[in-house]
C-alpha positions as CSV (number, residue, x, y, z in Angstrom):
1,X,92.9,92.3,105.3
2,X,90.7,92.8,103.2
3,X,88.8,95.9,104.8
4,X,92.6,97.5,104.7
5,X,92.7,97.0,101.2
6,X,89.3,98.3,100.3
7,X,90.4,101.3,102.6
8,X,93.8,101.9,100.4
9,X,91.8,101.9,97.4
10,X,89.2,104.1,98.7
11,X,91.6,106.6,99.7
12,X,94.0,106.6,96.9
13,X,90.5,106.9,94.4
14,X,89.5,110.1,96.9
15,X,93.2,111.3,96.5
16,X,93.1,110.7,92.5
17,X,89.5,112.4,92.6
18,X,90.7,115.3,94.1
19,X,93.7,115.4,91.6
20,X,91.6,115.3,89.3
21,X,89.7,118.3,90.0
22,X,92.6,120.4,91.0
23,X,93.9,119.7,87.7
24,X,90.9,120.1,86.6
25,X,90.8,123.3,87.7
26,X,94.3,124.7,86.7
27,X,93.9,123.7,83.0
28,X,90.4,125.9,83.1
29,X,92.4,128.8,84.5
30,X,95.6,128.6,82.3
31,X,93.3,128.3,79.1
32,X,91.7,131.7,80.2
33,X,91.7,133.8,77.0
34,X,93.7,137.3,77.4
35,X,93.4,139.2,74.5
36,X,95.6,142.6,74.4
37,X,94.3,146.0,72.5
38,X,96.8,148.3,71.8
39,X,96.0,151.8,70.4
40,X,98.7,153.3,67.5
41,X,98.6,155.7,65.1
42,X,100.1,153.8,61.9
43,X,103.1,151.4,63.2
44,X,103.8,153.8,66.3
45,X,102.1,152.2,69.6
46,X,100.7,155.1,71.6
47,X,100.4,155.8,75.4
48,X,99.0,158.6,77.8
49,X,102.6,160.5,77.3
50,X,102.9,159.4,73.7
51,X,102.7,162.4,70.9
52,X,102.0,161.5,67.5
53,X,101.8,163.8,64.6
54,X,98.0,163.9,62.4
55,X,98.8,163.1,58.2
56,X,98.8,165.6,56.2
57,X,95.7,167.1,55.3
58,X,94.2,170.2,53.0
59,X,93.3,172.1,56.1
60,X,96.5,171.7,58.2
61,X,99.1,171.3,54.9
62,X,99.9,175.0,54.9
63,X,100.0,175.2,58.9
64,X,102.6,174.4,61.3
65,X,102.0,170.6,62.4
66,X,100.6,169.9,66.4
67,X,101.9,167.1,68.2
68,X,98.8,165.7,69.6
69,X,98.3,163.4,72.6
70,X,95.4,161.6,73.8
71,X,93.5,162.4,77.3
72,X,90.9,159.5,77.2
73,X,90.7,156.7,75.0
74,X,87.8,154.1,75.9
75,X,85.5,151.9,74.4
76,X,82.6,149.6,75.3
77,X,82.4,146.5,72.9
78,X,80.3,143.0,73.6
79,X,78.9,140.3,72.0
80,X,82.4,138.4,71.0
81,X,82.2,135.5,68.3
82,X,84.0,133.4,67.1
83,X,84.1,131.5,64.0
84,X,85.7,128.1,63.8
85,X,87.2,125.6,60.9
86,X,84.0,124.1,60.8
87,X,82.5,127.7,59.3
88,X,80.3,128.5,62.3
89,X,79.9,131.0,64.5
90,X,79.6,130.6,68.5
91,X,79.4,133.1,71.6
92,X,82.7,133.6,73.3
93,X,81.5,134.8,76.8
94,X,83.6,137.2,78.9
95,X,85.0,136.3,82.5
96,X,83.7,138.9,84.8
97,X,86.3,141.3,86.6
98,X,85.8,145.2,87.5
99,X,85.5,145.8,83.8
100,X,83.9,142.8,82.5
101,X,80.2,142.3,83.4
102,X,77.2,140.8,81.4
103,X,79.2,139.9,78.5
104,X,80.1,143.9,78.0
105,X,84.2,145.5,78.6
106,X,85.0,148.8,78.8
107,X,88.8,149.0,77.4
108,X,91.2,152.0,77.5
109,X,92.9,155.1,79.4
110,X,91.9,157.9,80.9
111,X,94.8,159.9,81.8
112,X,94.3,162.5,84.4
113,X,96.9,162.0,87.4
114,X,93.7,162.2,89.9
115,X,91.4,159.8,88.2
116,X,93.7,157.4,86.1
117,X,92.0,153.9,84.6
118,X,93.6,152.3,82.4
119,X,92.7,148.3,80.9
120,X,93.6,147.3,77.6
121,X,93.4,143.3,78.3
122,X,90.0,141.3,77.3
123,X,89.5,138.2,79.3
124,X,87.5,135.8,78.0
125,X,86.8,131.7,79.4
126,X,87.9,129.1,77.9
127,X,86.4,127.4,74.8
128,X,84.9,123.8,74.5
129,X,86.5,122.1,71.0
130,X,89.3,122.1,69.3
131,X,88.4,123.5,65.9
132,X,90.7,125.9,64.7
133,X,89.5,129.5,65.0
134,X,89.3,131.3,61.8
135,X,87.4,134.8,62.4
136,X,86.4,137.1,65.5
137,X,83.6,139.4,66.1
138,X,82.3,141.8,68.2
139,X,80.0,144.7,68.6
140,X,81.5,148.4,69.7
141,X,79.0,149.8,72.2
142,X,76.5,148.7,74.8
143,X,73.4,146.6,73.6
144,X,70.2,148.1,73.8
145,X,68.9,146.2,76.8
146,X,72.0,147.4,78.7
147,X,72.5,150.8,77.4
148,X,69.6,153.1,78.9
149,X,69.7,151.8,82.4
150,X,70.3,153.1,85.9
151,X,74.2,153.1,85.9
152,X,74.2,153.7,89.5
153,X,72.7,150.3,90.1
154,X,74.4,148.3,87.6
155,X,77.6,146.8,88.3
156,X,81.1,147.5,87.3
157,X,81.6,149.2,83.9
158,X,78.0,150.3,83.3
159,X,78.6,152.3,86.3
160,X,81.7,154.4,84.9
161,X,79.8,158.3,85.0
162,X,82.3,159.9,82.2
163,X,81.1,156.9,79.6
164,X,77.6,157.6,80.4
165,X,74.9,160.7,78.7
166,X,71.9,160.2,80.7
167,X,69.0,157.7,80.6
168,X,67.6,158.6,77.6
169,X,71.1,158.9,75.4
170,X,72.3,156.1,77.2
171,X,76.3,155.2,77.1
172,X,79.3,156.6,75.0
173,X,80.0,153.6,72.8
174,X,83.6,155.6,72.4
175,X,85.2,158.3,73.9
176,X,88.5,160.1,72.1
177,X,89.9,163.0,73.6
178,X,92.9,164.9,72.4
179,X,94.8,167.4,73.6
180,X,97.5,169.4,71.2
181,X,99.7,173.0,72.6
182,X,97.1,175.0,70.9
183,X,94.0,172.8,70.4
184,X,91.6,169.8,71.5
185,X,89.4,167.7,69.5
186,X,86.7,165.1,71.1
187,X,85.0,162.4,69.6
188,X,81.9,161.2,71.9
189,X,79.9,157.9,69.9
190,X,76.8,156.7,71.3
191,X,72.8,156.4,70.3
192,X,71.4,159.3,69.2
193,X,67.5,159.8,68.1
194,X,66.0,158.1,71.3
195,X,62.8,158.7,72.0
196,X,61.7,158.9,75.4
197,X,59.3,161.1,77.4
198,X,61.9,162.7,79.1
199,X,65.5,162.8,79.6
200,X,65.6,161.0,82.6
201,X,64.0,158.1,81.1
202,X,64.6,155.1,79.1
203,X,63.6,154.9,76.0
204,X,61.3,151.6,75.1
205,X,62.0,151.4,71.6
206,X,66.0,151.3,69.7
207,X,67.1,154.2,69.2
208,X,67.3,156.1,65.5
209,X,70.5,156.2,65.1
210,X,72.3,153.2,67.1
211,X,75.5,153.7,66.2
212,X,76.7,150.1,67.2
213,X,79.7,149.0,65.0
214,X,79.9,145.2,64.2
215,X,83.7,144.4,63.7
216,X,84.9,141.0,62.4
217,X,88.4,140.0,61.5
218,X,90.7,137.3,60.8
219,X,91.4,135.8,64.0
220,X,93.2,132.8,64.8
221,X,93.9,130.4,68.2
222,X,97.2,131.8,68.2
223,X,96.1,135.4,68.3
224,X,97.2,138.0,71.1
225,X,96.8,141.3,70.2
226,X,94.5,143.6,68.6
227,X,95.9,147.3,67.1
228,X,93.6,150.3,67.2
229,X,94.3,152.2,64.6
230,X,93.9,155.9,65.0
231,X,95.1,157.2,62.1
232,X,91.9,155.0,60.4
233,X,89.8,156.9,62.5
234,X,91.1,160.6,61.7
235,X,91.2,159.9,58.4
236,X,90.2,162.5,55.9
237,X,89.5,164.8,59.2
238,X,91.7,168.0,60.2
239,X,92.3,167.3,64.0
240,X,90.5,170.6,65.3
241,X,88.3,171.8,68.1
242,X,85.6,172.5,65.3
243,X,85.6,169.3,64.0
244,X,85.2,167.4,67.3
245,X,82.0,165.2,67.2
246,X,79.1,163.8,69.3
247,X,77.1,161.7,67.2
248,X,75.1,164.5,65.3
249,X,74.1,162.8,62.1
250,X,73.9,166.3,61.1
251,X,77.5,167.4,61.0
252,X,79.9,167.4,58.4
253,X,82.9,165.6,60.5
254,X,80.5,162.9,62.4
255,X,79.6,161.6,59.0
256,X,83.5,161.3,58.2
257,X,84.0,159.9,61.2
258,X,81.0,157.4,60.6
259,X,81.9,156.8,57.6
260,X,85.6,155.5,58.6
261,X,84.2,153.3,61.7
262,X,82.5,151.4,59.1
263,X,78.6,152.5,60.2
264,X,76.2,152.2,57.9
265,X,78.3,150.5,55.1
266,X,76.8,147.1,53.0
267,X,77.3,143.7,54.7
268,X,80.9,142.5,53.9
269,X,82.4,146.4,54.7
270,X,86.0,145.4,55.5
271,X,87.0,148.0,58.2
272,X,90.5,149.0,58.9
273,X,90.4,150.0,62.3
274,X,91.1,147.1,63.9
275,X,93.7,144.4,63.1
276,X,94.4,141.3,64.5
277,X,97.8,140.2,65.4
278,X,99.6,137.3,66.7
């Protein structure tokens, strides 16, 4: 009788064990972090079929107004942090999925019918604690020790050819492409100023210019969404083929451009960009 009863309460400790980690196991998945961006241009929420019309400006004012429409829209961005009630700040790692890898997402559209991506949703895991989150931030663009290498051995989204300049340019942080009846306009952000004995090589030092953006905003546990803002980014800037920019330090519309992602602005720049939303 007694060897029965042991038996029974072996089993049903197995079968609780087990419970246990299923359980276990479900509550890890459900509290799976999805985050959604969503590109507008002021309160209007923009798509691949979506037209929007730019503000007002000194060099399109007296012209007839484009309705413009956007043909890519990506971004790489890593290194998410959170801050908590308890006023620190913590890593908040990314799952990995076909365009989540090594704590770096690529995000966005690309709209041509024969090559269509499109993924707007951030997955991150789930957080030890239960201190109320107070702030988020994270980096736009590949880090350094990621950026200049081989994409065609690295793994799912380093590996995406249009986000990529070559070895010694490394990635696009950003690429905006628009497309109006008449006109286009490009944006391409990345490193610029690397040094490196030739093109097809890495450079060993950062580069000049690294054009990283660090973006932090209120943020709380509650929080699902996160708007793009593209009227922040054409800001001050006619939308016009001969204003389209890639990264020259040089040029008249890359600094405006610069100027309204926030780069090289004093510690405690709020940008506008992005806005967090629950």
């Amino acid at each position: 009788m007694i060897r029965n009863i042991s038996k029974k309460i072996i089993t049903a400790a197995s079968l609780l064990a087990f419970g246990g980690i299923f359980l276990s196991s479900c509550s890890k998945e459900n509290s799976i972090k999805k985050i959604v961006f969503t590109p507008t241009y002021e309160a209007t929420a923009l798509h691949c079929q979506t037209g929007f019309l730019p503000l007002d400006n000194e060099e399109t004012a007296t012209e007839s107004p484009q309705v413009w429409r956007y043909q890519q829209l990506q971004f790489f961005m890593h290194g998410v942090e959170i801050k908590t009630s308890k006023n620190d700040w913590r890593p908040w790692l990314m799952t990995t999925n076909s365009y989540q890898s090594n704590n770096v997402a690529l995000l966005g559209e690309v709209c041509s019918e024969v090559d269509k991506q499109s993924h707007w949703e951030l997955e991150l895991t789930s957080l030890a604690g239960s201190e109320d989150i107070t702030d988020i931030r994270f980096t736009l663009g590949v880090p350094f020790s990621l950026n200049h290498l081989n994409p065609l051995t690295q793994p799912s989204p380093l590996n995406v050819s249009s986000m990529f300049w070559g070895w010694r340019g490394g990635h696009k942080f950003m690429r905006v492409e628009l497309a109006a009846k008449n006109d286009d306009w490009l944006f391409h952000l990345g490193s610029t100023g690397c040094k490196a004995l030739s093109p097809v090589r890495a450079p060993k030092a950062e580069c000049l210019q690294p054009n990283r953006v660090v973006v932090s905003l209120p943020f709380t546990n509650k929080t699902t969404n996160i708007e793009l803002n593209l009227a922040v980014l054409f800001a001050d800037l006619a939308l016009t083929r001969k204003n389209s920019c890639q990264s020259s330090p040089n040029e008249e519309s890359c600094k405006v451009l610069f100027d309204n992602l926030g780069l090289n602005k004093a510690s405690g720049y709020e940008q506008l960009l992005f806005k967090a939303q629950e």
